[in-house]
C-alpha positions in Angstrom: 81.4 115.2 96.0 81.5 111.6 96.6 81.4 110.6 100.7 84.8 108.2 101.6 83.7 104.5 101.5 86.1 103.4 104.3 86.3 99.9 105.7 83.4 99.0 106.9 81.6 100.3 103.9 84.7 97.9 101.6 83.6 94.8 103.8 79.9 95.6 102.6 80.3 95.8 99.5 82.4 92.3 99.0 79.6 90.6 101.4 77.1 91.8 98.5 78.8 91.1 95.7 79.9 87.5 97.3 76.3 87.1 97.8 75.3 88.3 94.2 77.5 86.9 92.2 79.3 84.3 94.1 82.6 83.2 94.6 83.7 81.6 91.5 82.4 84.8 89.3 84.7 86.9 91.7 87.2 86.5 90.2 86.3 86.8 86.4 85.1 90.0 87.2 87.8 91.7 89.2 90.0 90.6 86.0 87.3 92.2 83.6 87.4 95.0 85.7 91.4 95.1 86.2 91.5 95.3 81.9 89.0 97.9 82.0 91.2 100.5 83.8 94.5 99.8 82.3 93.0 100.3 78.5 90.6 103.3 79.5 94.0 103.9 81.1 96.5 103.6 78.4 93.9 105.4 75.8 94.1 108.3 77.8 97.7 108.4 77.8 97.3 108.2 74.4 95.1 110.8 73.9 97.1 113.3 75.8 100.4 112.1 74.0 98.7 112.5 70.7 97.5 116.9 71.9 101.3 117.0 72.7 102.4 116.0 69.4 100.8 119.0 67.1 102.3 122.0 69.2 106.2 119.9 69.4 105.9 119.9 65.5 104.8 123.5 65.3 107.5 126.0 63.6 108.0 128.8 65.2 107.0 132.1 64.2 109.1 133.9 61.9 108.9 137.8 62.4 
């Protein structure tokens, strides 16, 4: 699906985004960023918790 970036391609895109956004916004956004994946992150992990929780409190059949 998606072609691997690689080094070259990593060093390209931190020369742009040096050049767009500069070095003291760097590091604002990598931080922004960082927060960004661990709370998409931890809701996920919530969500799947939260499915798992239904079926563990399910009785089981009585025949």
């Amino acid at each position: 699906m998606l072609p691997q970036i690689g080094i070259p391609g990593l060093v390209l895109i931190l020369v742009l985004s040096l050049i767009l956004f500069g070095p003291k916004k760097l590091p604002e956004i990598g931080a922004a960023f960082g927060k960004t994946l661990a709370e998409f992150k931890q809701s996920t992990k919530e969500l799947l918790e939260d499915e798992e929780e239904p079926k563990s409190l399910q009785e089981p059949k009585k025949e």
